[in-house]
N, C-alpha and C positions, 0 to 999 in steps of 0.2 A: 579853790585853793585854801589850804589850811593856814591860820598865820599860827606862829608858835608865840606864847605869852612868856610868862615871866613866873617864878616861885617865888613867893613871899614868905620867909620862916621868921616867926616868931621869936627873937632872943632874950626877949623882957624876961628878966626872974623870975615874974609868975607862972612862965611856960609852964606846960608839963611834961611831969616825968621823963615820956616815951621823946619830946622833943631834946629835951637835956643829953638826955642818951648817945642819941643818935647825935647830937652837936659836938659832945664830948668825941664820940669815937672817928669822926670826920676830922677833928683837928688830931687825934695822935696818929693818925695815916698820914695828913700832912704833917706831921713833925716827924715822923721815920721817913717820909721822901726827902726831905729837905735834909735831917740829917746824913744820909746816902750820899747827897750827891754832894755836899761841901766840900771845900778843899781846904786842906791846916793854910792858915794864914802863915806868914814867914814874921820872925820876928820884928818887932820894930824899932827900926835905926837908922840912925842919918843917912848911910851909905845904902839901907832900903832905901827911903826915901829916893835917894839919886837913880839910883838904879829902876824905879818905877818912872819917874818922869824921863828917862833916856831911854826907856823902853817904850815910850807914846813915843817923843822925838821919830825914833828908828820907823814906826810904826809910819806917822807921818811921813818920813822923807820918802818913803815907800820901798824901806831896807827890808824889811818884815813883815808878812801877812799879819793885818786883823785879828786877832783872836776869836771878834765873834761872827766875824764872815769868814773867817781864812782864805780873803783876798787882799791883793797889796794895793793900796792908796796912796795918792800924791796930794798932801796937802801943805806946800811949804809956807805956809802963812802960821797955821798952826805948828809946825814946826820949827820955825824960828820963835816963835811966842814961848815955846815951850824951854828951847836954849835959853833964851832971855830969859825966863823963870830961875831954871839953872846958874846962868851968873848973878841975878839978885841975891840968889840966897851965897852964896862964893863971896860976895861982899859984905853981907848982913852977918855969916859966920866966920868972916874972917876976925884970927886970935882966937876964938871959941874951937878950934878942932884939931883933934888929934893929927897924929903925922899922918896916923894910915889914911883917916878922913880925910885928906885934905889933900893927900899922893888920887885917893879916888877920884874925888870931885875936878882935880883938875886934868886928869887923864881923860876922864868921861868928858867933860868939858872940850879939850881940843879935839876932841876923835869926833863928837856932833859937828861941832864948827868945820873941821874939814868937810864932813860928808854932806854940810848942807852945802858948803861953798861948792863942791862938784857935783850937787844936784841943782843949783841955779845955775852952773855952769859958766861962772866967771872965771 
C-alpha cells in the first residue's frame, strides 16, 4: 500500500520565478471562484440586523429549514436566547429608533414570542 505524502511549496521571496508564477496564478483562479460564487450583501441597518437574528430564531424553532442543510431543527434553547437577544437590544435602543424601527422590532418581537410559546407548547 502506497501512503500519499504531502507538498511542501516554497513561499519565501527568494522562491523562484517559475514558483511565483504558478503561486500567483493559483490565487487568481481562486479569486474568480470566490468572486462567482458571493452573494451582494443587503445593506446594513437596524431593521437588517432584526431581521437576521429572527431569521436564526425561526430557523431554531424549526419554522424554517437551515440554509446550510435545508433541514428543519428544533432548538428552543437557542431559540429563546436568540428572542432574549432581541428584547435586550428593544430595551438598550429604546428612545434611539425611528417609528418604522421600532413598529419593526416590536412586531418581529411578538410574532417570535408567540411561535415560541406554541412550540413549547404552553
Amino acid at each position: 500500500m502506497e501512503e500519499k505524502g504531502f507538498v511542501i511549496k516554497d513561499k519565501r521571496f527568494f522562491a523562484g520565478k517559475e514558483d511565483k508564477k504558478r503561486n500567483t496564478d493559483e490565487s487568481k483562479d481562486e479569486s474568480k471562484k470566490q468572486q462567482t460564487t458571493k452573494v451582494p450583501l443587503p445593506e446594513v441597518s437596524f431593521n437588517g440586523l432584526i431581521f437576521s437574528l429572527s431569521s436564526s430564531a425561526m430557523i431554531y424553532l424549526g419554522e424554517v429549514p437551515d440554509p446550510g442543510t435545508n433541514k428543519k431543527i428544533k432548538d428552543l434553547e437557542l431559540a429563546k436566547h436568540t428572542i432574549d437577544t432581541i428584547s435586550m437590544l428593544k430595551e438598550k435602543t429604546k428612545g434611539n429608533l425611528t417609528e418604522e424601527e421600532e413598529k419593526f422590532l416590536d412586531s418581529v418581537l411578538a410574532d417570535l414570542k408567540w411561535r415560541y410559546v406554541k412550540a413549547v407548547g404552553l
